[in-house]
C-alpha positions in Angstrom: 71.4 81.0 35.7 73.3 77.8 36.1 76.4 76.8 34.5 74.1 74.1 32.6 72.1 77.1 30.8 73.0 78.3 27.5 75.9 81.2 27.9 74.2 84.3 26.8 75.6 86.3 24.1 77.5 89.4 25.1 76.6 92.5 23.0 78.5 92.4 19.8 79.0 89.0 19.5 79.0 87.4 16.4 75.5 86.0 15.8 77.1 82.5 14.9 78.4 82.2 18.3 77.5 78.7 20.0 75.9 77.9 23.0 78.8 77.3 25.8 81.3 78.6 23.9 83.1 81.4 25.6 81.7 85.3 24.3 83.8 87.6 22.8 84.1 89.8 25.6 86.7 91.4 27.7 89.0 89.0 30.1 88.4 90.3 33.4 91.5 91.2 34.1 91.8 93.3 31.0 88.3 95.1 31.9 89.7 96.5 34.9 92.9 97.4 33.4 91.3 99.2 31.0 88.7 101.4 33.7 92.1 102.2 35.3 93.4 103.6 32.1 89.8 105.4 31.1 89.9 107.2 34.7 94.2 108.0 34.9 93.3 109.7 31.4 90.3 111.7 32.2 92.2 112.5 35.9 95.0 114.2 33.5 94.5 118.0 33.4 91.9 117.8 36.5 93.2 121.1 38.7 93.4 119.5 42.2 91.3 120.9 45.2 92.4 122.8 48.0 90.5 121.4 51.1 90.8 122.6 54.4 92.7 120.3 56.9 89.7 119.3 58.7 87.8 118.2 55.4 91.0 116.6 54.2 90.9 113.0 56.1 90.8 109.6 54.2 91.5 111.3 51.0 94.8 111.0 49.0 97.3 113.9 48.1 97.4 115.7 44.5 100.9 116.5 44.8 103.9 116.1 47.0 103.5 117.8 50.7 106.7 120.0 50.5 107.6 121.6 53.7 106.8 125.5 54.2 108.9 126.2 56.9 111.9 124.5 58.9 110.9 121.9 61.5 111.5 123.4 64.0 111.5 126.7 62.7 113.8 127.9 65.7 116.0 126.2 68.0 113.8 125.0 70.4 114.3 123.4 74.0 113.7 120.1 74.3 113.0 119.6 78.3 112.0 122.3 80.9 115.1 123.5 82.8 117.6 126.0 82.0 119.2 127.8 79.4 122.7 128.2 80.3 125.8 129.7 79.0 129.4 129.2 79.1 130.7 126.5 82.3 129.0 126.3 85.3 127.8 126.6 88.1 125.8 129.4 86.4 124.4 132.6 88.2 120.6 132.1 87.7 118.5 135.2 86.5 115.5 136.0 88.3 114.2 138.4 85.5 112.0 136.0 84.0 111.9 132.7 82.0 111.3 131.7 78.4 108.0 130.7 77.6 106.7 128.8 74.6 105.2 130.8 72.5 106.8 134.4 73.3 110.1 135.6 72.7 113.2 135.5 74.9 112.6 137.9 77.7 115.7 137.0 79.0 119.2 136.4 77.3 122.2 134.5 79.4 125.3 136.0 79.4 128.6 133.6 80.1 127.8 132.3 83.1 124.3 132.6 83.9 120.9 130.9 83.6 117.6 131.7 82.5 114.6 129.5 83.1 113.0 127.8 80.1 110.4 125.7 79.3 109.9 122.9 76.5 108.9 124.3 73.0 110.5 127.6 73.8 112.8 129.2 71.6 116.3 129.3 72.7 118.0 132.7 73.6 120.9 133.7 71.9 124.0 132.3 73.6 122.8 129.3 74.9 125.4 126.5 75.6 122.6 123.8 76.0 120.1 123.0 78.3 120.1 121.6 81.7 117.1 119.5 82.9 115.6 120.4 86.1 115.3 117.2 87.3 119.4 117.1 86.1 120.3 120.3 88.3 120.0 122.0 91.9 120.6 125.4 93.1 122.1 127.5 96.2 122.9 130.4 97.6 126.4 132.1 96.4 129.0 132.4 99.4 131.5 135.3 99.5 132.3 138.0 96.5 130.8 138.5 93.0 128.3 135.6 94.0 127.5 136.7 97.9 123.8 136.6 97.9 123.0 135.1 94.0 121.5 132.2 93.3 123.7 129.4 91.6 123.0 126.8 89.0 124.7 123.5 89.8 124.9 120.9 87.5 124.2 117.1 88.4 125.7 115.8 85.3 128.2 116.6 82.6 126.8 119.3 80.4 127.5 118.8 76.5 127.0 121.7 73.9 124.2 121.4 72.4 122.1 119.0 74.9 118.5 119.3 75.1 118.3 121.2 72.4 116.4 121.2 69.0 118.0 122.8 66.1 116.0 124.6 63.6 115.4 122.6 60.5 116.2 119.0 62.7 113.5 117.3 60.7 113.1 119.2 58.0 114.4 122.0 56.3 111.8 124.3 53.8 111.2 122.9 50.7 112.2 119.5 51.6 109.1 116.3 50.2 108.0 115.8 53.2 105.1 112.4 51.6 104.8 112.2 48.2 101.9 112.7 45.8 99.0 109.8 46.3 99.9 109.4 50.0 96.3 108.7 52.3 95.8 111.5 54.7 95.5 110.1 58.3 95.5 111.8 61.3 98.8 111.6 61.2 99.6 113.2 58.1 97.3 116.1 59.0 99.2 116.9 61.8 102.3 116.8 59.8 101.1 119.1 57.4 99.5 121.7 60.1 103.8 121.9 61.5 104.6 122.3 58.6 102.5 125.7 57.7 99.5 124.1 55.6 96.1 125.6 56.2 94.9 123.4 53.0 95.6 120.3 51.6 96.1 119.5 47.4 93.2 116.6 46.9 92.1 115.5 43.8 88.6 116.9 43.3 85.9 113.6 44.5 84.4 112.0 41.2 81.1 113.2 40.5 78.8 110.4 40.3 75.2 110.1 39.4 72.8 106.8 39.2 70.5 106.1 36.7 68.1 103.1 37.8 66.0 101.6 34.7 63.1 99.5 34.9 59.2 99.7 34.7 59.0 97.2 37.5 60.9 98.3 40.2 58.8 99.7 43.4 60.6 102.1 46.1 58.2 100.7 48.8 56.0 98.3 49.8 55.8 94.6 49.3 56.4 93.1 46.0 53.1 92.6 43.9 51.7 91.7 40.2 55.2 91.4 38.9 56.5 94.3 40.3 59.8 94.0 42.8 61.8 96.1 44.7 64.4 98.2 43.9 67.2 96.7 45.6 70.3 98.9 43.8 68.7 102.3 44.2 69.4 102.2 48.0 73.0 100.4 47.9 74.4 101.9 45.0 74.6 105.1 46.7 76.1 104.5 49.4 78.6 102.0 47.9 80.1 104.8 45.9 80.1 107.2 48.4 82.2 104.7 50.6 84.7 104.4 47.6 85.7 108.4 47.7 82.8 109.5 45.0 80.5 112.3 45.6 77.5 110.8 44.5 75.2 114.2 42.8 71.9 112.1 42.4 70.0 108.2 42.1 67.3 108.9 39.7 64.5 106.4 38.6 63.7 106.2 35.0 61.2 103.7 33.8 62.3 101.4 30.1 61.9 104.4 28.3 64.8 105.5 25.9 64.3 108.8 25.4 64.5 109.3 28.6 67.6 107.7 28.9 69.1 109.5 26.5 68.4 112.8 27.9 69.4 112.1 31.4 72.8 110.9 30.2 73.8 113.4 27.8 72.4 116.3 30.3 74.5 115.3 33.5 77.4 116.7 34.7 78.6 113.8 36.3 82.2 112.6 36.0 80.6 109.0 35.4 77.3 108.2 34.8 76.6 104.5 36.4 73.3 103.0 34.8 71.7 99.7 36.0 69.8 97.4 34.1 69.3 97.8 30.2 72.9 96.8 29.2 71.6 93.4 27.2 69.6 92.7 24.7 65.7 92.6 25.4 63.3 94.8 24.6 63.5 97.4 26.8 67.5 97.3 27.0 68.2 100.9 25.4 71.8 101.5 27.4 74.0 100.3 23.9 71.3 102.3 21.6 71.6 105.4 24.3 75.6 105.3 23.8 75.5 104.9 20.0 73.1 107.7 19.7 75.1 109.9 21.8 78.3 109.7 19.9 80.1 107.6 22.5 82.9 105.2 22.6 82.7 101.7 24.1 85.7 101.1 26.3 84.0 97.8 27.1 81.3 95.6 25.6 80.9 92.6 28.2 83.1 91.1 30.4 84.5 87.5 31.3 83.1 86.7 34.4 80.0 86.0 36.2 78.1 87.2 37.7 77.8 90.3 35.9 79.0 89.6 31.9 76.8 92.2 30.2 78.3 95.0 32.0 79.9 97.9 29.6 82.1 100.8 30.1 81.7 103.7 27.4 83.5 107.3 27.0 80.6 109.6 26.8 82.6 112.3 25.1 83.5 111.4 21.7 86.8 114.0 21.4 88.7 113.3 24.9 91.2 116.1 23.2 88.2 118.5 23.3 87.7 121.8 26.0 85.2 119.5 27.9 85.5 116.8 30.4 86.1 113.5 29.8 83.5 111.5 31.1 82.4 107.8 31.3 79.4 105.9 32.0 79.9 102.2 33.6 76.3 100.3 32.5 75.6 97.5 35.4 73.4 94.9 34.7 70.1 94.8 36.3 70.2 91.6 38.9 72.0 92.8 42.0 75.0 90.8 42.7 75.7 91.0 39.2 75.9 94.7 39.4 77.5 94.3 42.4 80.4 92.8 40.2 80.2 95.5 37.7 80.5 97.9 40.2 84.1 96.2 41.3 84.8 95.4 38.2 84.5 99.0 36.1 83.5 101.3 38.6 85.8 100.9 41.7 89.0 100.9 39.7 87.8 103.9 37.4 86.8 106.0 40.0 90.2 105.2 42.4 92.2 106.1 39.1 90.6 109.4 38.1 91.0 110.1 42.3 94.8 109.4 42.1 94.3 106.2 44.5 97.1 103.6 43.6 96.4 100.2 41.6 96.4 96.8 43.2 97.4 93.6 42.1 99.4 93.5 38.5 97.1 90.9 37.8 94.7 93.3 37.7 92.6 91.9 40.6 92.7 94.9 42.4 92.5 98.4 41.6 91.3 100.8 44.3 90.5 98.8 46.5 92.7 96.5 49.0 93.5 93.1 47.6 94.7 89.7 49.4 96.2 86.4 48.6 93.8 84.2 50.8 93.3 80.3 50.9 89.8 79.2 50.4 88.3 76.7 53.1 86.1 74.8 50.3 86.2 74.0 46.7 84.6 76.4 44.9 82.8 75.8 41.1 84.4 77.4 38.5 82.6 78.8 35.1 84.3 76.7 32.3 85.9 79.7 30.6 84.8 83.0 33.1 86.2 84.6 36.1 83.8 84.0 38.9 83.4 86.4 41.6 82.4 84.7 44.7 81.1 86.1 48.4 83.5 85.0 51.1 83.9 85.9 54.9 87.8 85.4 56.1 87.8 82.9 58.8 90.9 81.8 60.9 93.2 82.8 57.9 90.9 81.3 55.4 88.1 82.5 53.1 84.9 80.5 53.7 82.5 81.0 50.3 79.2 81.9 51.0 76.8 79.9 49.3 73.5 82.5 48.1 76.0 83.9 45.0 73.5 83.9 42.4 72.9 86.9 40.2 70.2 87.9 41.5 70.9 87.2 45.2 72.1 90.0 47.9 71.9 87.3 50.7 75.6 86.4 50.1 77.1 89.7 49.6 75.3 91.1 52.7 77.2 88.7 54.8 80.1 89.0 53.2 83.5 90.9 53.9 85.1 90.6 50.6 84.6 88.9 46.8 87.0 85.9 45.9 88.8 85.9 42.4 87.9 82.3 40.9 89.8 82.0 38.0 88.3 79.8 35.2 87.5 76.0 36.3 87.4 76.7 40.0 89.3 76.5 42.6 90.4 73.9 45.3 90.6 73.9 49.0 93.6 75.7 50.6 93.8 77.3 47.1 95.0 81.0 47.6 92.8 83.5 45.8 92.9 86.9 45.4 90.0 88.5 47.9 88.7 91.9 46.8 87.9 93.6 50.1 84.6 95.7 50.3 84.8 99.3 51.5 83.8 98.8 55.4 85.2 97.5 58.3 84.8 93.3 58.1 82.2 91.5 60.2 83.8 89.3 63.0 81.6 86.0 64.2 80.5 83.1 62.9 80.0 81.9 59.5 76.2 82.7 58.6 74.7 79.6 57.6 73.8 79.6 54.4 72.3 76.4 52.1 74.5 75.5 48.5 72.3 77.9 46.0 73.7 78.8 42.9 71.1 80.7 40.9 
């Protein structure tokens, strides 16, 4: 489609509604408000999930990481050297050191030394810490020394020095990160000092894909008006990269009972369908949701590529002993569900994970957003959003030119989508740039030919 074709009419629409007029649908900024507030509501009451520390990376904290323990739980020595007591020079002890990791075998009296070494905990009685790089020893001369070793001291010696007092960083009980906080590596070894063996997660949105169509082929060439099914292989994937745990892609041919029973039997969190979601023939998604008692969240959205898109609450009583669950219908042409998919899906699933919001624009919700200045102009869609491939190139987004609904040429190339706000944008315009969930390409610009359809 170009911006010369008639603007379709979005589901619901009244049927007076004129050629090139805007539809009655959702602003996009609205849309993805609202899949943030459809997945914060069904998150509400979710019990979070205790993962092991190992499993626990890249995911986000259910609650606040509250320390179990003091850091450091004992007074600990800070350098290898001695543990002395009282002034010096200090009668050194020869009846063994202080390890990490084992109790004090030895404990200084005024005036003597024990050996110690870094982590250990510090004996009773301990004035600080001498350094051995800070220290020498001798031999005693005449009476009560004659014959003992002796600590001497290189430098001043301060109470205290070298020494790390239980509870320095933390004390038990203390927030330590609060809820929503990304768990690096970092964080997991904060949480291993500080006693976790498990980490509060939200429990990974259960996902399952539904692909519609008669004419879609899982192999082979394309043949007597049969394609490819291009979504059935990225969807997957796509939404596993976003945090979901994706139960199932399942093929179902135009046929509505079909439909029906494969959305009101799964036990997915969301139900993501593509295809179906306009008004043909075969399109059964709206007729599916009505028939099952559902709510429409969203009935078409302002932008393009991608306006037939829907988001519906599959359970009709969210105050009800069941889970709240959505399905997010994408249309059918590939890039367009591609915007669907960032659209309703990305910032539903980050909110019923815990992830934070973007933009209060609403350009970005789960996923990272940027204010970037575009290279070239870029065609706007008289009254739509427009949701454009770019790559970033020396500080600017370049848009990619194969951004038709039906193309995956642009996207493939692509590192993130541009926000194109209605009439276009102008060169060195910034734009908000929805990032895509995997590291960015570096390179050249692929070369790519002005296609719009």
């Amino acid at each position: 489609m170009n911006l010369k074709d008639p603007l379709p009419v979005a589901p619901g629409t009244a049927a007076d509604a004129r050629d090139g007029q805007p539809h009655r649908a959702t602003a996009w900024p609205e849309a993805r408000a609202v899949a943030v507030r459809a997945g914060a509501a069904a998150r509400a009451g979710r019990a979070p999930l205790g993962v092991p520390l190992g499993q626990a990376l890249g995911q986000v904290l259910a609650g606040p990481l509250l320390a179990l323990t003091d850091l450091p739980p004992f007074d600990t020595s800070a350098m290898d050297g001695w543990a002395v007591a009282g002034p010096g020079p200090w009668i050194v002890r020869e009846d063994g050191a202080v390890l990490a990791g084992h109790a004090p075998a030895a404990v200084p009296a005024a005036g003597e030394a024990v050996r110690i070494a870094t982590g250990a905990p510090v004996p009773v009685g301990t004035t600080a810490v001498v350094r051995t790089e800070h220290s020498r020893t001798a031999q005693g001369g005449t009476g009560a020394v004659s014959g003992a070793t002796l600590l001497h001291a290189l430098r001043e010696v301060v109470p205290g020095q070298d020494i790390r007092p239980r509870g320095q960083e933390c004390r038990s009980g203390d927030e330590l990160l609060p809820p929503g906080t990304r768990v690096t590596p970092a964080v997991l070894g904060l949480a291993a000092a500080a006693g976790y063996d498990e980490l509060p997660v939200p429990c990974r949105p259960r996902v399952e894909i539904l692909v519609l169509g008669d004419e879609l082929l899982t192999a082979g060439l394309p043949h007597d008006g049969l394609i490819r099914d291009a979504l059935g292989p990225m969807l997957g994937p796509w939404l596993t990269a976003l945090g979901a745990d994706v139960l199932a892609t399942r093929r179902i041919g135009d046929d509505a009972e079909e439909l029906y029973a494969a959305v009101t039997g799964s036990g997915a969190d969301l139900v993501v369908t593509t295809g179906g979601t306009a008004a043909g023939p075969v399109d059964h998604v709206h007729g599916v949701i009505d028939r099952a008692g559902a709510t429409l969240l969203v009935d078409g959205v302002k932008v393009r590529p991608g306006h037939p898109m829907l988001l519906a609450r599959l359970d009709a009583e969210p105050t009800g002993t069941g889970p709240v669950r959505h399905l997010v219908g994408l249309p059918g042409n590939p890039l367009a569900a591609v915007s669907g998919l960032l659209t309703l899906a990305e910032p539903l699933l980050a909110a019923l994970a815990g992830a934070g919001a973007g933009s209060a624009s609403g350009s970005g919700a789960g996923n990272e957003v940027a204010r970037v200045p575009v290279q070239d102009e870029v065609h706007g869609h008289p009254h739509d959003t427009r949701l454009v491939p770019v790559v970033r190139r020396g500080g600017r987004a370049v848009p990619l030119r194969y951004n038709g609904p039906a193309m995956l040429r642009g996207i493939a190339a692509a590192d993130g989508l541009a926000v194109v706000p209605p009439g276009g944008a102008r060169p060195g315009q910034e734009l908000d740039v929805l990032d895509l969930p995997w590291p960015a390409a570096e390179g050249a610009v692929p070369a790519q030919g002005a296609c719009f359809t």
